[in-house]
C-alpha positions, 0 to 999 in steps of 0.5 A, a space after each residue: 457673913 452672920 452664921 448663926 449656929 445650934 450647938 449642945 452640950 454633948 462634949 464630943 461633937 465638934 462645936 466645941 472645938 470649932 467654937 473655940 478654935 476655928 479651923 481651916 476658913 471659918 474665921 473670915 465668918 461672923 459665927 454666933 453660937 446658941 446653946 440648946 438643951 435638947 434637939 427638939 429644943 433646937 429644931 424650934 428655933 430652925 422652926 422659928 428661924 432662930 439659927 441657920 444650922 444646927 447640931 443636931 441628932 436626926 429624928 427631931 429633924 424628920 419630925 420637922 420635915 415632915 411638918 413642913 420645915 425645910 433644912 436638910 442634913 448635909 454632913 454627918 458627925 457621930 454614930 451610935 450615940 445612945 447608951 443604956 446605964 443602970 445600977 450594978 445590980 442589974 445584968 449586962 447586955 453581955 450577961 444577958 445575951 440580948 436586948 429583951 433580957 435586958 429590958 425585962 429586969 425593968 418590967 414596971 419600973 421607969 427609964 429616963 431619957 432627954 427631951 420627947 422626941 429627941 434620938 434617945 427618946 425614939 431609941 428606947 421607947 421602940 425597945 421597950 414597946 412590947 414591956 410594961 416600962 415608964 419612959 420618964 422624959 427630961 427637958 435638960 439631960 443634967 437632971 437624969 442623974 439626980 432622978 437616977 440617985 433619987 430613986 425617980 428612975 432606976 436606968 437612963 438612955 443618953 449620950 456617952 456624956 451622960 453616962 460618963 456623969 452617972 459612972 462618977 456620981 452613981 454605982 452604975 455602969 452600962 448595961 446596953 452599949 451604943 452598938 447593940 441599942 441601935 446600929 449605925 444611928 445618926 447620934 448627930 449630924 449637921 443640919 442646915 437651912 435650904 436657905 444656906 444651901 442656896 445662897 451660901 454653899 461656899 459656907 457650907 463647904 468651908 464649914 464641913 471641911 473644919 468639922 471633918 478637920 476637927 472629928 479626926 483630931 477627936 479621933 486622931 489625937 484625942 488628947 489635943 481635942 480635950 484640951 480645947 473642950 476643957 477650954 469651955 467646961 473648966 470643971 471636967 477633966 481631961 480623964 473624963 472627956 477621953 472616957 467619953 469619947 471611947 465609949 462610941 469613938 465613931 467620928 467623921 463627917 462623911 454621910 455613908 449608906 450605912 448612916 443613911 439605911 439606919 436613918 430611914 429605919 426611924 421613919 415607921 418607928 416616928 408613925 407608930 409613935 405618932 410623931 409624924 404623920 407621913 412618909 420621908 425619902 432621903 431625898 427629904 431629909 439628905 443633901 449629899 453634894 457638899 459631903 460628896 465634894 469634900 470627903 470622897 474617900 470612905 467614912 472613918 466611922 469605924 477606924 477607931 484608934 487607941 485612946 489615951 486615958 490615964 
């Protein structure tokens, strides 16, 4: 069977591990993979009937849904995948006590984030509705570090990776972690075509039980999951992908009330800033039955363990 998948370039979803060393069934599978910038980017070719199922994190996906398209989210991945970086001279969710502090000190000054649209894009520009704050929005995620070293934007919201790249290049550090931006948001999940889900849910099945088997090595044994990721991006190190997944080590595959309740919480975020139109249920955006087959024990999200970095 000819399985055409979305991936991204975020180090700590479990594409790199199932695209370089598939695990249980999915080698008796054709898999071609396509690398995506942004999710917006992905959910045009799910538009365009490019790919059959995608990594991908869920607001770009509601926005699809409610245009018409027809996937649904059938297992997730990662929660709490947006962070908020700065230079050091800025205070610190910590310091400050909460958000709005935080965000005040970048009262007309301008943020940067990935593609419109995108997880990161919803996320920071719902905190900064009340504050005079640019959001600067790039089309690949590679370019907010140069902007930030540039003086073209003073801070960034995006993936852990990314702020594993502006922690090396940058005097940075984090000044809203993942939790405190917005709890339990579905950072990525697995997304397919309603297509798959009716003529090839042995796939399905197959496919959730590697990407479950390949979250617990993440969590589990972070040190082997590296060296398969280091395989495919030969000029990181190994110290920089454990780095990247401590800072939101919530891995797993299981799609549980939480992940489902702070999903629906974009739903009037998306119509305030006019990226939908309507209402969604969960119903329009979820299909639990494969998930509830293989992973009915509870999420693993929160089971965090010690991580190795040297």
């Amino acid at each position: 069977m000819f399985i055409r998948i979305g991936y991204l370039s975020t180090i700590y979803h479990t594409s790199f591990i199932l695209k370089n060393e598939p695990l249980r069934n999915l080698s008796n599978y054709d898999l071609e993979w396509s690398l995506f910038a942004t999710g917006p980017a992905m959910k045009e070719a799910f538009i365009s009937n490019d790919i059959d199922l995608g990594y991908i994190g869920l607001p770009p996906v509601m926005i699809g849904i409610e245009k018409g398209l027809k996937v649904k989210c059938v297992g997730g991945g990662h929660v709490e995948g947006s962070v908020m970086v700065a230079p050091k001279s800025y205070k610190t969710f910590n310091e400050q006590g909460n958000i709005k502090e935080v965000l005040r000190q970048f009262e007309e000054k301008a943020i940067g984030t990935p593609s419109k649209g995108c997880i990161h894009d919803v996320i920071i520009r719902e905190l900064t509705k009340d504050f005079d704050i640019e959001i600067k929005n790039y089309a690949w995620a590679d370019f907010i570090p140069d902007a930030v070293d540039e003086g073209e934007i003073v801070a960034c919201v995006g993936t852990p990776s990314l702020a594993t790249v502006l922690f090396n290049v940058t005097d940075s550090h984090i000044v809203i972690p993942p939790k405190e931006l917005w709890s339990w948001n579905p950072s990525y999940g697995i997304v397919v075509r309603n297509e798959l889900i009716n003529e090839s849910p042995e796939f399905i099945i197959d496919f959730l039980k590697a990407h479950e088997d390949a979250s617990n090595l993440i969590r589990n044994e972070p040190d082997n999951a590296a060296e398969i990721v280091l395989g495919e991006f030969k000029l990181l190190s190994k110290d920089f992908v454990l780095k990247t997944y401590n800072m939101s080590p919530k891995y797993c595959a299981s799609i549980p009330k939480e992940y489902i309740k702070s999903t629906l919480k974009f739903i009037p975020v998306l119509k305030n800033l006019g990226y939908i139109n309507g209402d969604l249920k969960e119903e329009d955006i979820f299909d639990l039955q494969f998930i509830e087959e293989i992973h009915p024990e509870s999420p693993h999200y929160d089971q965090i363990n010690d991580f190795n970095i040297h």
